[in-house]
Legacy VTK file of the C-alpha trace (Angstrom):
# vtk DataFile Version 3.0
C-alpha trace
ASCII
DATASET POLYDATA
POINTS 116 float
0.000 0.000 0.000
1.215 3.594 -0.674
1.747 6.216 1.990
-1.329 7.739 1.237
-2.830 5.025 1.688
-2.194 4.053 5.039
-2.514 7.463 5.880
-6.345 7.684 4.807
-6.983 4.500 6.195
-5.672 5.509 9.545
-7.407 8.550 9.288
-10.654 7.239 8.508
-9.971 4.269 11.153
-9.841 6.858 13.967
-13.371 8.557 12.776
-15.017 5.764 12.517
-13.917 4.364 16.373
-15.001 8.075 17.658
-18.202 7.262 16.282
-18.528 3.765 17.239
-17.380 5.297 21.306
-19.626 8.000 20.898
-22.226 5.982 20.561
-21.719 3.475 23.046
-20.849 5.672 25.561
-24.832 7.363 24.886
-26.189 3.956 24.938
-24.705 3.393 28.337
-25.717 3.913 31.705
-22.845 5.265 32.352
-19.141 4.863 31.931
-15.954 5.397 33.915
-13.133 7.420 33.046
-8.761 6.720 33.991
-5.996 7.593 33.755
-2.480 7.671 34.406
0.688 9.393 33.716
4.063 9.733 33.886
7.375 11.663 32.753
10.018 11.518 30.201
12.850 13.850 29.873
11.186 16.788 32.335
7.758 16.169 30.255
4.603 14.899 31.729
2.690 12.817 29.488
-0.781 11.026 30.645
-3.005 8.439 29.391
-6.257 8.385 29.696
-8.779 5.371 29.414
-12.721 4.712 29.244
-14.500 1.888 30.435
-18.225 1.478 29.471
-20.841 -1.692 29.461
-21.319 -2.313 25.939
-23.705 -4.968 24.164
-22.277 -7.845 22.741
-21.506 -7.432 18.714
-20.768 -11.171 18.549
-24.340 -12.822 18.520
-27.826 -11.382 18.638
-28.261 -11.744 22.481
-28.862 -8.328 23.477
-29.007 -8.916 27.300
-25.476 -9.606 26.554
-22.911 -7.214 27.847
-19.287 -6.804 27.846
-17.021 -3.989 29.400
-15.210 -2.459 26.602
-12.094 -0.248 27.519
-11.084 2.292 24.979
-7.981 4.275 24.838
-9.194 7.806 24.685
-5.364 9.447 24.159
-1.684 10.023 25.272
-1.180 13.645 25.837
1.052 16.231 27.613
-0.093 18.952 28.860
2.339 21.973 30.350
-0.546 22.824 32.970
-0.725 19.964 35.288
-3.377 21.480 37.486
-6.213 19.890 38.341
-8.396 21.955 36.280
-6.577 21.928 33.372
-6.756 18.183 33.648
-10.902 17.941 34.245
-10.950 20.566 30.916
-8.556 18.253 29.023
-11.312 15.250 29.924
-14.059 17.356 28.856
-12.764 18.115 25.511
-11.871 14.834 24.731
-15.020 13.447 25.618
-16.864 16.242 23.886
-14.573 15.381 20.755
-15.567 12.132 19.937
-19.145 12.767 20.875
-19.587 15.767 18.213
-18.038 13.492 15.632
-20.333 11.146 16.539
-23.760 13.519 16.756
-22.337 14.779 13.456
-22.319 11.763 11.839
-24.980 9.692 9.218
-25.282 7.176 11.595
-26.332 9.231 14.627
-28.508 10.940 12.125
-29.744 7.481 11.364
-30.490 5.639 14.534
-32.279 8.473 15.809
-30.246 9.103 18.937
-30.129 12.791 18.196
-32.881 15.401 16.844
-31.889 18.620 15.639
-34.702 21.347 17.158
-34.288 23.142 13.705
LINES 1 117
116 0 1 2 3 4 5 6 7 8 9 10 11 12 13 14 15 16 17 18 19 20 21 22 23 24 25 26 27 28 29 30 31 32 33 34 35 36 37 38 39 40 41 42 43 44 45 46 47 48 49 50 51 52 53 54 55 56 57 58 59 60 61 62 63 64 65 66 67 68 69 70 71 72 73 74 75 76 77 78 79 80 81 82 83 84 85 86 87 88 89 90 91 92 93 94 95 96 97 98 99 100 101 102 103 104 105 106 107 108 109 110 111 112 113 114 115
């Protein structure tokens, strides 16, 4: 494969699992949120993780469910105050969430109505 290639494919990989964890995390319950972090040469870097109950893909059992733990990111951040971190969580959940309200298939399943 060609550079390009890969690099769409990548690309387009990473949209479509910020849709697919967008909606799973609005068909949950709820879903919990970790991370953890650590430094390299004098710069903090910190990984963050979600955990949410998702049905089973596997078989048509709905009353199935599985705990699926997604990566969310690696990032460093030079503010390593608490509230920097809680705004960092925030905009990466709101991230993959507005791809995924954005997207056909939200449009499609109904999760979301636009009031316009």
């Amino acid at each position: 494969m060609s550079q390009r290639t890969v690099s769409r494919a990548i690309l387009e990989g990473g949209i479509a699992a910020k849709i697919q964890l967008g909606y799973e995390v609005t068909q949950a319950m709820g879903f919990t949120v970790s991370g953890d972090g650590t430094k390299n040469k004098h710069v903090d870097y910190e990984g963050k993780h979600i955990n949410v109950a998702v049905p089973s893909y596997s078989n048509n059992d709905d009353s199935t469910v599985h705990h699926h733990n997604c990566l969310i990111g690696i990032n460093s951040s030079p503010d390593q105050s608490a509230e920097a971190g809680a705004q960092e969580w925030k905009d990466q959940i709101g991230d993959f969430l507005e791809v995924y309200v954005n997207s056909p298939f939200s449009k499609r399943s109904g999760a979301f109505c636009s009031s316009g």
